[in-house]
LUMDOSE-467118 format. One record per residue: residue in one letter; x, y, z of N, C-alpha, C, O in turn. Coordinates in steps of 0.05 Angstrom, whole numbers, padded with zeros to 5 digits, always signed. Layout:
! LUMDOSE-467118
aXYZXYZXYZXYZ;...
//
This chain:
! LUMDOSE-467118
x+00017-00024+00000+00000+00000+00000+00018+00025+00000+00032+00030+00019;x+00015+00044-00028+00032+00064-00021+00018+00090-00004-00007+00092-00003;x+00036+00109+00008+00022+00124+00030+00018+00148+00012+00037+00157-00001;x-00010+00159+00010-00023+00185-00001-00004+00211+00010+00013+00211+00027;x-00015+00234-00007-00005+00251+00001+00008+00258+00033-00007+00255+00052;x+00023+00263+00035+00045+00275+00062+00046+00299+00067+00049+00304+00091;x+00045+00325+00043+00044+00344+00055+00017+00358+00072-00006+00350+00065;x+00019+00371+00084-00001+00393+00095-00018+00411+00084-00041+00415+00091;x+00000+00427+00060-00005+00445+00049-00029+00450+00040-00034+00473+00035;x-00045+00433+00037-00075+00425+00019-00088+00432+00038-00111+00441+00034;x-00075+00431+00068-00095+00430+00094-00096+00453+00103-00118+00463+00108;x-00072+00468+00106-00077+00484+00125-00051+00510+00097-00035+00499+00082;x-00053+00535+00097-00034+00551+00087-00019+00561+00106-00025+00576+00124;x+00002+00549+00101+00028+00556+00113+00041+00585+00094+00066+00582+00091;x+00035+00601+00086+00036+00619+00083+00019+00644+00106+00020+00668+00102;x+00010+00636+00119-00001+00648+00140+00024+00649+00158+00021+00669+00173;x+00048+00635+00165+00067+00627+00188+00073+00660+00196+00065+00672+00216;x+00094+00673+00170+00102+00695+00175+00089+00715+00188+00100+00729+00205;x+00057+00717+00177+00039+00738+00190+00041+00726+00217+00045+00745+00233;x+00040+00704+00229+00029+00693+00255+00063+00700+00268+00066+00679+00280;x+00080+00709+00270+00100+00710+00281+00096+00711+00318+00108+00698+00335;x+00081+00725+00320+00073+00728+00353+00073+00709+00361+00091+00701+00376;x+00046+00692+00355+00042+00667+00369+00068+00646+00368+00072+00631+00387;x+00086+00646+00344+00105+00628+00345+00128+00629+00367+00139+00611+00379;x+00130+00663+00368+00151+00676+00394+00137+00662+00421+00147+00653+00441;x+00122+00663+00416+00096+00655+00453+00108+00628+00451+00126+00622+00466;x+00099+00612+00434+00109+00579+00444+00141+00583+00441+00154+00571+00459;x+00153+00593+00426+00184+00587+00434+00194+00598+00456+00216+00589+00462;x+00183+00617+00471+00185+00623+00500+00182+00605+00522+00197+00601+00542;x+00162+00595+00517+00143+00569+00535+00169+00544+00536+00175+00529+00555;x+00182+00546+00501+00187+00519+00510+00212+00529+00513+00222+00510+00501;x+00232+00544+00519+00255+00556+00521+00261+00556+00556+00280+00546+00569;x+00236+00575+00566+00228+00569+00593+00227+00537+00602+00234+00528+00624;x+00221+00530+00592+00221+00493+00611+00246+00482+00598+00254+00468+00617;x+00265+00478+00578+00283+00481+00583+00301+00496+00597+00319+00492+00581;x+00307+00506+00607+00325+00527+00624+00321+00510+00651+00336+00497+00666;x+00295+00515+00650+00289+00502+00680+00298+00468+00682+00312+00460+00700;x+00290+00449+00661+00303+00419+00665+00341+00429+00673+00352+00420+00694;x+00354+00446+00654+00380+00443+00651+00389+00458+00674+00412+00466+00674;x+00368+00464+00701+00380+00471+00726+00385+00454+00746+00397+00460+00767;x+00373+00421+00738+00381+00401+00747+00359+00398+00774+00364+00392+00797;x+00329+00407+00761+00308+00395+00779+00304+00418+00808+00291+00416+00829;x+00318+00436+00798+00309+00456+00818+00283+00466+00826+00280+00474+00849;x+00261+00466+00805+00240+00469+00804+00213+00447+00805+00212+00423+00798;x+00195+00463+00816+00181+00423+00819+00163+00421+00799+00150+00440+00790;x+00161+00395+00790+00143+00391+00762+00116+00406+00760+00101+00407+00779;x+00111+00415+00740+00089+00421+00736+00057+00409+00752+00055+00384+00748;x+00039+00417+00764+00014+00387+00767+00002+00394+00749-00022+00391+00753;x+00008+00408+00719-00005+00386+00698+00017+00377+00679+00017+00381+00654;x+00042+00362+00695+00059+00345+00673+00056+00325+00680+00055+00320+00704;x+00054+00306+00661+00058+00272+00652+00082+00260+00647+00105+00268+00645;x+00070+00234+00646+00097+00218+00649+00098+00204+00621+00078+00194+00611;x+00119+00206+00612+00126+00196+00578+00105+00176+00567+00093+00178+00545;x+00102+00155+00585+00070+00137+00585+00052+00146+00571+00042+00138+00550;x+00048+00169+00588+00023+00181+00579+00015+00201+00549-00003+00218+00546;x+00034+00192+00532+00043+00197+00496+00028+00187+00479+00016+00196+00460;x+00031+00157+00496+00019+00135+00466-00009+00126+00491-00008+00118+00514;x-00028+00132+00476-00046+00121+00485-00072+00103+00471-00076+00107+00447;x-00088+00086+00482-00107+00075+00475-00134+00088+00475-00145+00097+00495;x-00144+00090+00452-00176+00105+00452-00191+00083+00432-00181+00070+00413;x-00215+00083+00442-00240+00077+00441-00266+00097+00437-00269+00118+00450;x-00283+00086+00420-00309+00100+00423-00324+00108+00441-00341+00125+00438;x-00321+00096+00463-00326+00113+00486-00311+00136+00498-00322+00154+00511;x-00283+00135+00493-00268+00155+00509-00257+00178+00489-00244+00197+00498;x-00261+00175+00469-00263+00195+00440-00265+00226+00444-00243+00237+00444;x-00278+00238+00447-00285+00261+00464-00272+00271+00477-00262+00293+00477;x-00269+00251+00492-00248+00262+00520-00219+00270+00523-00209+00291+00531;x-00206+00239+00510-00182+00234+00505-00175+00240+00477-00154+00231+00468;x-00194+00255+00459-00184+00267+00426-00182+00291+00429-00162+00305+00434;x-00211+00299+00423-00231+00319+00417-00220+00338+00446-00207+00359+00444;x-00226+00331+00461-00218+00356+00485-00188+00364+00492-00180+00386+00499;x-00173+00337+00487-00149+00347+00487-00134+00353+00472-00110+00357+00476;x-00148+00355+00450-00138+00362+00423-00130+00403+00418-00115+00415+00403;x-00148+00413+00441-00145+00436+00444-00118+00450+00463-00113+00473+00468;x-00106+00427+00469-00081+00431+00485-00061+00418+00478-00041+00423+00491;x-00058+00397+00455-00044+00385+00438-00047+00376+00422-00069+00365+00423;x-00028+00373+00390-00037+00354+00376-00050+00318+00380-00042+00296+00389;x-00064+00325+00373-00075+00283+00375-00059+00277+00353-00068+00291+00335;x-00043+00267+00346-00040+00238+00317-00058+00208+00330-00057+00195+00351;x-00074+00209+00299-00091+00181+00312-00083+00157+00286-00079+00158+00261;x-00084+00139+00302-00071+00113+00284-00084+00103+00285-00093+00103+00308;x-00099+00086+00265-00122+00069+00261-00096+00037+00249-00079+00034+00232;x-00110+00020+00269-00088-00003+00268-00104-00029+00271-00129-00029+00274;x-00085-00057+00268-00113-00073+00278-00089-00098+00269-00071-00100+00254;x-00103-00116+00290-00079-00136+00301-00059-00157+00276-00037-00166+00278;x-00083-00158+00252-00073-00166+00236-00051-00156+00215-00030-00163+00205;x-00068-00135+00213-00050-00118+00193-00014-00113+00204-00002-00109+00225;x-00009-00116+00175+00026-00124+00177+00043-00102+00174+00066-00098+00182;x+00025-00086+00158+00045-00051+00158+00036-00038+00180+00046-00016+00184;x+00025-00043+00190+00018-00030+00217+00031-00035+00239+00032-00019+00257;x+00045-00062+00242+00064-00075+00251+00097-00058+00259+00112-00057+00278;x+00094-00048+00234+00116-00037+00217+00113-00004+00235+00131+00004+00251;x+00086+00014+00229+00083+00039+00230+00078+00052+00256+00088+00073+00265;x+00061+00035+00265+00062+00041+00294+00078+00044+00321+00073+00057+00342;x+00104+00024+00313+00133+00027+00342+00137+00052+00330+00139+00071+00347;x+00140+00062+00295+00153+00087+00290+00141+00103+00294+00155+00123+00290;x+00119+00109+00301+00100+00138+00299+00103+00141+00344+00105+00159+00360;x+00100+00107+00346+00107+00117+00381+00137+00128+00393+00145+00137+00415;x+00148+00123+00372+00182+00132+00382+00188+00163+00381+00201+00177+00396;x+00164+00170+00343+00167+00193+00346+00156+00218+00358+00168+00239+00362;x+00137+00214+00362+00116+00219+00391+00127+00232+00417+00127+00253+00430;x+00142+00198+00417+00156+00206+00448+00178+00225+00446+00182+00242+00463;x+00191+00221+00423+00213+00239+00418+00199+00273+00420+00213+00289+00432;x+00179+00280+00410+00168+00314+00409+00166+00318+00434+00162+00342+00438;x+00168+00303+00456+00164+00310+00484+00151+00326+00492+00159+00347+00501;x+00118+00316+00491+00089+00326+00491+00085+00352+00474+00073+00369+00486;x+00092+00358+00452+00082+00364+00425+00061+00354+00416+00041+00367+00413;x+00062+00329+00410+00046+00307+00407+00027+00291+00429+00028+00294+00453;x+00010+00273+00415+00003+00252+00433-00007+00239+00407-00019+00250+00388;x+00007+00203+00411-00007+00189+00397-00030+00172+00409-00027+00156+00428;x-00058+00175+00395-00080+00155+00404-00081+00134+00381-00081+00137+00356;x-00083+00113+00396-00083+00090+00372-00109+00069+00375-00113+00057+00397;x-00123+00067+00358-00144+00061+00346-00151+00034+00337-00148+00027+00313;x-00161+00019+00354-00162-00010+00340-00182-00019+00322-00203-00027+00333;x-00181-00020+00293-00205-00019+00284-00230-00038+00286-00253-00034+00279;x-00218-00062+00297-00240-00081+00299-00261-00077+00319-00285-00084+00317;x-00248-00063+00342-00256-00064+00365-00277-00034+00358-00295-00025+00373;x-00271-00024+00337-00280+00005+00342-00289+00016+00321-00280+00038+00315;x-00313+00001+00301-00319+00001+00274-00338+00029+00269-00339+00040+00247;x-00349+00036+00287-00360+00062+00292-00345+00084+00273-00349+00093+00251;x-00325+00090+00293-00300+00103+00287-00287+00106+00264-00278+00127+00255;x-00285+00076+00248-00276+00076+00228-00295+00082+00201-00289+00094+00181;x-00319+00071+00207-00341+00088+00189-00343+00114+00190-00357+00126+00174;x-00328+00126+00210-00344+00157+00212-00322+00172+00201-00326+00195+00195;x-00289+00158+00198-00270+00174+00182-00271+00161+00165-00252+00171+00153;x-00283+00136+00145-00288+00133+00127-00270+00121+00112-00266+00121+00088;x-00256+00109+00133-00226+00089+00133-00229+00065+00108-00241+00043+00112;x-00216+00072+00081-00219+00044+00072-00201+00021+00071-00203-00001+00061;x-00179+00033+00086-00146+00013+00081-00133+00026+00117-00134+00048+00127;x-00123+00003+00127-00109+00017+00146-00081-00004+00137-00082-00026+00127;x-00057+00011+00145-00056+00040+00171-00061+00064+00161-00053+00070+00139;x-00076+00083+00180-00083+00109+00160-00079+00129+00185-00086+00122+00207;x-00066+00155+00182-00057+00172+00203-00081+00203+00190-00086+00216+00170;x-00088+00199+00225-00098+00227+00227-00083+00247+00236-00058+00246+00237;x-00100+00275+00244-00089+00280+00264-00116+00305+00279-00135+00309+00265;x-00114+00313+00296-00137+00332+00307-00128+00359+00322-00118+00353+00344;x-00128+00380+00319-00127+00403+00323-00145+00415+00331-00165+00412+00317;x-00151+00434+00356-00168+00441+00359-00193+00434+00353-00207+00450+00340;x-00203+00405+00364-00226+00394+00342-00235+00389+00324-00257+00378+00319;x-00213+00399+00310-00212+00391+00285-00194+00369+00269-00169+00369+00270;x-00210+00348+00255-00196+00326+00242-00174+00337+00209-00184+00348+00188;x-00150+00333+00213-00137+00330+00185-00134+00297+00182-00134+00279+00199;x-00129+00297+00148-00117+00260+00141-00094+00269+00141-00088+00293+00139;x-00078+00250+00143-00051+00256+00147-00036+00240+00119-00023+00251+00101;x-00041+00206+00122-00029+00206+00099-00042+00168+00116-00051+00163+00138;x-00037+00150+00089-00047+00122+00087-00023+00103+00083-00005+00111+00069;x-00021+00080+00093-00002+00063+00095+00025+00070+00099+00026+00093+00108;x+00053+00056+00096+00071+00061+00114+00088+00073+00103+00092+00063+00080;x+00104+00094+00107+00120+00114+00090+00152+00114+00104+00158+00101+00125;x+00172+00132+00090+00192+00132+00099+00196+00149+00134+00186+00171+00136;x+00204+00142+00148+00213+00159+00168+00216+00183+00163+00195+00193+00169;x+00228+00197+00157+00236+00216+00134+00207+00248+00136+00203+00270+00145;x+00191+00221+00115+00173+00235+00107+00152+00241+00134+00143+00264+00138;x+00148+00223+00146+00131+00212+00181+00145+00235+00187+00129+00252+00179;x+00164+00247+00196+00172+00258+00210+00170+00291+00201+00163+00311+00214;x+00175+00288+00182+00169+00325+00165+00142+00323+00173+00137+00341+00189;x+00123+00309+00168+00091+00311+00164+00080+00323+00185+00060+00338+00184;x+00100+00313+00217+00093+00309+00242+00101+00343+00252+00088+00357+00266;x+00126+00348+00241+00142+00371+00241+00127+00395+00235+00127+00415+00249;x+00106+00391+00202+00087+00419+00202+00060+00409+00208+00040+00417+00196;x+00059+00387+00234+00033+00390+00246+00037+00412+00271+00023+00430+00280;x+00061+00401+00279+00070+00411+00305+00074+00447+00296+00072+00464+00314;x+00078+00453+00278+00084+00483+00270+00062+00497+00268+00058+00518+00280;x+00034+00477+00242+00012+00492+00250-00005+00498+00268-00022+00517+00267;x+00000+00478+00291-00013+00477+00317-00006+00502+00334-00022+00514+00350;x+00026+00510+00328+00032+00527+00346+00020+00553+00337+00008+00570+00350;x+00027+00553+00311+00029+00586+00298-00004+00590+00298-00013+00610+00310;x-00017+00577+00289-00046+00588+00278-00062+00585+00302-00084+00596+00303;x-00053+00567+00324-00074+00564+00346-00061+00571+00376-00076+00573+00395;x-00027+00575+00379-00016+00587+00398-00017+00559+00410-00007+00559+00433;x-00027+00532+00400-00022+00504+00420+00010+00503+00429+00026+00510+00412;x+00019+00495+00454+00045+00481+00445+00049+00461+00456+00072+00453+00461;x+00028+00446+00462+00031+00416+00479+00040+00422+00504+00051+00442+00513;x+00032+00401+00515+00036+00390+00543+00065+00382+00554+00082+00369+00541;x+00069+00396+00585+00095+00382+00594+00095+00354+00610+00079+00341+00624;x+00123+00352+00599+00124+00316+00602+00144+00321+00631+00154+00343+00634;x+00149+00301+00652+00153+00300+00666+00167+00267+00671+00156+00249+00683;x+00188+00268+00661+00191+00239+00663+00197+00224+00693+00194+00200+00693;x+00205+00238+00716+00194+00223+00745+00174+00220+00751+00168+00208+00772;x+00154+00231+00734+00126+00221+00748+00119+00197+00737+00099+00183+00741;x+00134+00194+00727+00130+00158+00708+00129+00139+00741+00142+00138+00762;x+00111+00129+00734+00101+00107+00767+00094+00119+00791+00087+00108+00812;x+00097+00144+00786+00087+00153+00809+00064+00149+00824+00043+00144+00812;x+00065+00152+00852+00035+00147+00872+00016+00178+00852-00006+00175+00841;x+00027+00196+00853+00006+00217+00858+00030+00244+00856+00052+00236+00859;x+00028+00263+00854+00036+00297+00858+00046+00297+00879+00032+00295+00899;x+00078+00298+00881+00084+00307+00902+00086+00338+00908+00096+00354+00892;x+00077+00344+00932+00080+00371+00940+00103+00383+00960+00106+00383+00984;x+00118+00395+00934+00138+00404+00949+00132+00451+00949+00120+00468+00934;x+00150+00452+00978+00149+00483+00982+00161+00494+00967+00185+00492+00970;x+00155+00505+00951+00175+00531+00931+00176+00556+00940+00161+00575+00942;x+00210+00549+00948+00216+00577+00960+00207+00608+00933+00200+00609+00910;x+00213+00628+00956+00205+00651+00931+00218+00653+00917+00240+00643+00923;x+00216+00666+00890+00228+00668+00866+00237+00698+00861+00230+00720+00870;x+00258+00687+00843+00281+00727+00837+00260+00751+00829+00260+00776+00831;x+00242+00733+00819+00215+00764+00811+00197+00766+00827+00178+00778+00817;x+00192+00759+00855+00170+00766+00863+00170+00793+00870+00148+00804+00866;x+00193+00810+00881+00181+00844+00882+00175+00854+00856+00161+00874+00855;x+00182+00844+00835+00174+00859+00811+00146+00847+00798+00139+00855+00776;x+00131+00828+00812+00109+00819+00809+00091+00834+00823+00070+00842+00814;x+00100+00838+00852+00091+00851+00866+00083+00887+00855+00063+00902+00855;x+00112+00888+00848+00108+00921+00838+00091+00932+00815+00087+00955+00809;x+00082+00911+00804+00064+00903+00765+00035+00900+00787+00016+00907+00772;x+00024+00894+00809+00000+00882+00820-00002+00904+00830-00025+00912+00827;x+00017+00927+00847+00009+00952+00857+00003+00978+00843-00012+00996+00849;x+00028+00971+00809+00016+00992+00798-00015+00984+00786-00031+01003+00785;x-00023+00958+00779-00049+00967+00773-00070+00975+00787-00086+00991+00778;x-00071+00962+00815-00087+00966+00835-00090+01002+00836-00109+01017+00837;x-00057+01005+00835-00072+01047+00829-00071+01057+00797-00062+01078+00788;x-00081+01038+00787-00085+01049+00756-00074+01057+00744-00085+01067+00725;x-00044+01060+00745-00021+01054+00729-00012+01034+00712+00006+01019+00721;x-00021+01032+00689-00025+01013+00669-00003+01015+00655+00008+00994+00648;x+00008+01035+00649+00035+01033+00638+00051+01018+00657+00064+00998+00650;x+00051+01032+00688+00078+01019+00698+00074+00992+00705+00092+00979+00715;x+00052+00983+00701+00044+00951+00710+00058+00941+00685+00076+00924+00686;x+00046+00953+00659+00060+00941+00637+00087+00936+00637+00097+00914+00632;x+00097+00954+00642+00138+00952+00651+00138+00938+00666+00151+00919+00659;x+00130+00936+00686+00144+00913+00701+00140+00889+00697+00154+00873+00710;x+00122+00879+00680+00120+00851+00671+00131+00846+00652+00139+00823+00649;x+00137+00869+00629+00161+00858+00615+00186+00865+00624+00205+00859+00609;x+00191+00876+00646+00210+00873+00659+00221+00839+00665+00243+00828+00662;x+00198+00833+00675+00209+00801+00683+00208+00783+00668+00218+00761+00674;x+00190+00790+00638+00193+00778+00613+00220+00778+00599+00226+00759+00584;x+00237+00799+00604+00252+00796+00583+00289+00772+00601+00308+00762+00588;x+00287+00771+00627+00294+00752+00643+00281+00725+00638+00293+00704+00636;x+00261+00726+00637+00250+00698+00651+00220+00699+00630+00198+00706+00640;x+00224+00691+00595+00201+00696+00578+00180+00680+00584+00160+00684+00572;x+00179+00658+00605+00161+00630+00604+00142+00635+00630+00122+00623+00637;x+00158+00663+00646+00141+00665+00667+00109+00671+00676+00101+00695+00679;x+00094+00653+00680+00063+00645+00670+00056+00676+00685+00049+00696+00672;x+00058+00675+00713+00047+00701+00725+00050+00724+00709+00032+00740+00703;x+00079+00724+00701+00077+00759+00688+00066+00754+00648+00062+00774+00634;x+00063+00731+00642+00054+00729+00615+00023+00734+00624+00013+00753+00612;x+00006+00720+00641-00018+00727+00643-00030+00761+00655-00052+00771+00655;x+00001+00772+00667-00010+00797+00682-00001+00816+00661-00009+00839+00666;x+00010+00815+00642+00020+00828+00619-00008+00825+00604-00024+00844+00601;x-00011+00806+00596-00042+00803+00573-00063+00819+00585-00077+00837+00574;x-00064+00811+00609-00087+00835+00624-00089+00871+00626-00107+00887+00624;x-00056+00874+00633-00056+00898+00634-00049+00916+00610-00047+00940+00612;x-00044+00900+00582-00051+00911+00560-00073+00914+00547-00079+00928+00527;x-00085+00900+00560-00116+00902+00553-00135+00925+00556-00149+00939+00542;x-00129+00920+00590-00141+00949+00607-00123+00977+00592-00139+00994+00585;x-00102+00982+00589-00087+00999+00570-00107+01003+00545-00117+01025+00540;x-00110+00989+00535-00124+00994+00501-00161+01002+00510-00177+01015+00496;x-00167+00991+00533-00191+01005+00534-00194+01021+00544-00217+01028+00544;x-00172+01041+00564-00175+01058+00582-00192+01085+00579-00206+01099+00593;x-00178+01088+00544-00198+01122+00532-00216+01106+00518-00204+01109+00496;x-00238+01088+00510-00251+01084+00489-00277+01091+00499-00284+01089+00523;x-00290+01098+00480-00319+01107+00486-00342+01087+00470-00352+01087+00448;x-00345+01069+00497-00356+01041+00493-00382+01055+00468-00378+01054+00444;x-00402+01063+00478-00421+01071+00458-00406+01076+00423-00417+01064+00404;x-00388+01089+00421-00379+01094+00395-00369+01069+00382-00377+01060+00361;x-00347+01055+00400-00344+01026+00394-00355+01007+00381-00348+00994+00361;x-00386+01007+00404-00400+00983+00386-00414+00992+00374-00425+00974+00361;x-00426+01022+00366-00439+01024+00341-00419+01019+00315-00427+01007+00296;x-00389+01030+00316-00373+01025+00295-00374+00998+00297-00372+00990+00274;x-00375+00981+00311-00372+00943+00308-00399+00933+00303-00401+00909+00304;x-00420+00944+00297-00451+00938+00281-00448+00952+00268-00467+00946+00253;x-00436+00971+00255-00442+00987+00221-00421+00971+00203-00422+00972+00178;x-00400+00955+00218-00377+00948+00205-00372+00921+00214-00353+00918+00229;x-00386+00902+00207-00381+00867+00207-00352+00864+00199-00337+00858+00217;x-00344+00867+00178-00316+00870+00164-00296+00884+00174-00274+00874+00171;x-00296+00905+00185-00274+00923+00195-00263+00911+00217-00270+00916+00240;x-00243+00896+00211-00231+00886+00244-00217+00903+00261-00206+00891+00280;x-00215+00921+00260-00202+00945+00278-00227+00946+00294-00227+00942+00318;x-00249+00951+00280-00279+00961+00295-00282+00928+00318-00287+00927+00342;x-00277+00904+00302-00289+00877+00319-00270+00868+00342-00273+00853+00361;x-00248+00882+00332-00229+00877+00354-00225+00896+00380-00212+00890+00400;x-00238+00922+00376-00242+00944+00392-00253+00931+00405-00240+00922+00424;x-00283+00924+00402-00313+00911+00418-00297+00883+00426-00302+00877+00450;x-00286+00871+00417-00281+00844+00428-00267+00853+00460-00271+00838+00479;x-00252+00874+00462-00230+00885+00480-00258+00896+00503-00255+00897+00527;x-00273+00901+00495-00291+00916+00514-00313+00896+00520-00326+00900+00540;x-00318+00871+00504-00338+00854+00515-00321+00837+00536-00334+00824+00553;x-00294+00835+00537-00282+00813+00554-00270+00833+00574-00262+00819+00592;x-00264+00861+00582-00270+00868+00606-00291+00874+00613-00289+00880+00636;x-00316+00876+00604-00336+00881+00615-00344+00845+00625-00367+00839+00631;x-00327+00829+00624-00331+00800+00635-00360+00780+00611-00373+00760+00620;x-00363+00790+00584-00369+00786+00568-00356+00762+00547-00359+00760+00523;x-00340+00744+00568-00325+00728+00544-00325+00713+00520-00309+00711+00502;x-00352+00702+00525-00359+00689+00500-00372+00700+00484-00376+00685+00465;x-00384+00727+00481-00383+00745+00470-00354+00761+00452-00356+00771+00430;x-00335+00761+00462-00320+00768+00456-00304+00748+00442-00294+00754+00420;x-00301+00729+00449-00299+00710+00436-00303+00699+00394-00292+00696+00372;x-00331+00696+00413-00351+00692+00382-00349+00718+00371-00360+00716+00349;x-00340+00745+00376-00340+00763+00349-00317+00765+00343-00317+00780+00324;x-00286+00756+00352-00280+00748+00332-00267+00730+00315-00251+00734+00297;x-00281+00697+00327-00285+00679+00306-00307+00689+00290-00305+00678+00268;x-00330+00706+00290-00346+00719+00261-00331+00732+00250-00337+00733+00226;x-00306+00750+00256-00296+00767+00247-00282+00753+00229-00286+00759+00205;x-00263+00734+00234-00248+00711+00220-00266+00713+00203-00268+00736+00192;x-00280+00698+00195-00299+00682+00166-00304+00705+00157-00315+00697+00137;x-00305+00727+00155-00310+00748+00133-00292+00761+00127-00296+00779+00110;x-00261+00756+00142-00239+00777+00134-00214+00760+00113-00224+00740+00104;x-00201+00762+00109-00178+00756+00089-00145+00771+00101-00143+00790+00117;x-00118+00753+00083-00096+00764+00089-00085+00780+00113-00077+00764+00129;x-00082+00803+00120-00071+00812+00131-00090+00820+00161-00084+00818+00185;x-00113+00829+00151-00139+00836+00161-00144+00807+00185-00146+00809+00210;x-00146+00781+00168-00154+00764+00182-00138+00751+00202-00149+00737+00220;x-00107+00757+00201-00087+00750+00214-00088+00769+00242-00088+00760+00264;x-00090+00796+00237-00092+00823+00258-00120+00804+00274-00116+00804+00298;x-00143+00791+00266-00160+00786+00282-00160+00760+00297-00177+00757+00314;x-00135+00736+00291-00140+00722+00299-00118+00712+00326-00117+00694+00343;x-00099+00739+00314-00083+00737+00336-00090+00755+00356-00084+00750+00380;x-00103+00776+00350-00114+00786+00381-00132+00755+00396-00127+00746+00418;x-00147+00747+00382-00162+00727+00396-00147+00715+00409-00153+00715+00433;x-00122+00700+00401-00099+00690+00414-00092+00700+00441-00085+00686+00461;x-00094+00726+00440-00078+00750+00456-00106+00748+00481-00099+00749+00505;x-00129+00745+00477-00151+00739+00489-00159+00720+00509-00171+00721+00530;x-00144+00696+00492-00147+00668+00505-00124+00673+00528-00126+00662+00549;x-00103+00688+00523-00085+00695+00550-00091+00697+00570-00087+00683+00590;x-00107+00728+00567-00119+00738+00593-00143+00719+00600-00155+00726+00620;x-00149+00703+00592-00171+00690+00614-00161+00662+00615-00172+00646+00631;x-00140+00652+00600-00119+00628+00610-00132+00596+00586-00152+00592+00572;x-00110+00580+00592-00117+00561+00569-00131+00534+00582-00134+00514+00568;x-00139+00534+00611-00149+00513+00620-00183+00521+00619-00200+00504+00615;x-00186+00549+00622-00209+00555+00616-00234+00537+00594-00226+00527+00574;x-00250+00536+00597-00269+00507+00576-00269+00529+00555-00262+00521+00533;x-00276+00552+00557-00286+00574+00540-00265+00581+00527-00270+00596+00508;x-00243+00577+00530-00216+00584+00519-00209+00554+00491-00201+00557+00468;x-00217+00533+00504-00217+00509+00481-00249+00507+00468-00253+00495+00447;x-00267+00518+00481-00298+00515+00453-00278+00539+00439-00268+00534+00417;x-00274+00556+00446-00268+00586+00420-00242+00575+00403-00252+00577+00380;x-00221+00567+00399-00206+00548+00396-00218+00530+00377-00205+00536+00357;x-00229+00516+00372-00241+00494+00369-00271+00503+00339-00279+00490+00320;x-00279+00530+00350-00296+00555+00333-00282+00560+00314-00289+00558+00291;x-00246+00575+00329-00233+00580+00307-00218+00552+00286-00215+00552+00261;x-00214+00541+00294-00204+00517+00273-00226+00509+00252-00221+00496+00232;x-00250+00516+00259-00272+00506+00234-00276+00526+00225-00301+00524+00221;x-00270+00547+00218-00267+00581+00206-00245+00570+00194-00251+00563+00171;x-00215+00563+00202-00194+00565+00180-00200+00540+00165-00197+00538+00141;x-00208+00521+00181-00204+00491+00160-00221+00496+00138-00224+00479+00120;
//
């Protein structure tokens, strides 16, 4: 069986990368930050939401589909392998797709798919030959490619899943934690204070007296030290926010964002004023609407503020993966 197309390109335009430059800086921060921290030799204590290498390659079923695809697909790539005990290139495709998996060190997650057991499934992607590789994004299903191909190629394929995940949706997978492998449970250890807490401190006082600029400085103060640092990345997204709405004259706003569906300057104004006014899924949904009616340069300015959105209210949020999930069926 030879393996169908391999590239992406059909799927998603990677000509969008360059416009998305932001979001790519955000995950190379993220993951720049957790390196630094491994190569201090465990100084820091694991994340409680990192996993243990185990938890890469996993088993899914039609019952747990949803859960273990579809939901966590908004915090990592899924690659799904449709396999089945007989089949002989599958034999073949599957140690390689789990090696390389493990190797992206939670970039990925592979779910693997038994088709006999799980015929549902396979009617509903419409499977006529396995082995056949998916993959899921933000809720959203791509084909990836059918029967068993060179390493090579497996690996580039895997390479601009992992790229479009980051750039167009700000995903950057999950941290892996390889001592938690057997572990009872989370250990809880005290973490002493850290080199930024007065300058965290000093970013929480200026806003409290409405100094939005100097809150702003001081979080990139501790950004440009320490880019992965979650407190000042989330107190930064906030207090640029409050910054951009401080002079706007809400009434003028959203009449310019109802006379002008199209104008993303106008949808992104109102998006900024429906999510401090604690309006999120409002804010949200205008602008994944804004997306589907805009183009090029226009549509990129709107989907990375959204990005910039999902910050300030955080990525564990449910409302942060339905909008996520909104936007991937707008680009797909």
């Amino acid at each position: 069986m030879q393996p169908r197309n391999m590239s992406m390109s059909g799927v998603v335009d990677l000509a969008a990368v360059k416009a998305a430059g932001e979001a790519k800086a955000k995950a190379e921060q993220a993951r720049a930050e957790a390196a630094r921290q491994a190569s201090q030799g465990g100084g820091a204590a694991p994340s409680a939401g990192a996993v243990p290498p185990s938890a890469l390659v996993v088993d899914v079923d039609e019952a747990g589909f949803e859960r273990d695809v579809l939901q966590l697909s908004a915090e990592v790539p899924v690659v799904l392998d449709f396999w089945a005990e007989w089949c002989q290139p599958c034999k073949q495709l599957s140690p390689l797709l789990e090696r390389l998996v493990t190797e992206a060190n939670g970039r990925l997650v592979l779910a693997k798919v038994d088709v006999d057991a799980n015929q549902m499934l396979m009617q509903q992607f419409q499977i006529q030959g396995i082995p056949a590789v998916f993959a899921v994004v933000a809720g959203q299903v791509l084909p990836l490619f059918q029967g068993v191909a060179p390493e090579q190629q497996i690996r580039e394929t895997l390479a601009q899943l992992v790229q479009v995940a980051e750039e167009r949706f700000g995903i950057i997978g999950i941290e892996v934690d390889p001592s938690a492998e057997g572990a009872a449970g989370p250990v809880e250890t005290e973490v002493p204070a850290g080199p930024y807490d007065a300058l965290l401190e000093a970013a929480v006082l200026a806003l409290d007296a409405g100094d939005l600029g100097g809150a702003v400085q001081a979080y990139k103060n501790v950004l440009a030290d320490d880019p992965g640092n979650t407190e000042a990345k989330l107190g930064l997204a906030q207090a640029e926010l409050l910054a951009r709405v401080q002079h706007m004259n809400p009434q003028e706003v959203r009449t310019a964002a109802a006379e002008n569906p199209r104008d993303p300057a106008a949808q992104i104004a109102a998006a900024d004023l429906d999510l401090v006014g604690g309006h999120v899924e409002d804010a949200f949904g205008r602008l994944v609407d804004a997306v589907k009616v805009t183009f090029g340069d226009d549509r990129d300015a709107v989907r990375l503020r959204l990005l910039e959105l999902f910050e300030v209210i955080g990525a564990d949020d449910p409302r942060v993966a339905a909008a996520r999930t909104a936007l991937a069926r707008v680009l797909f």
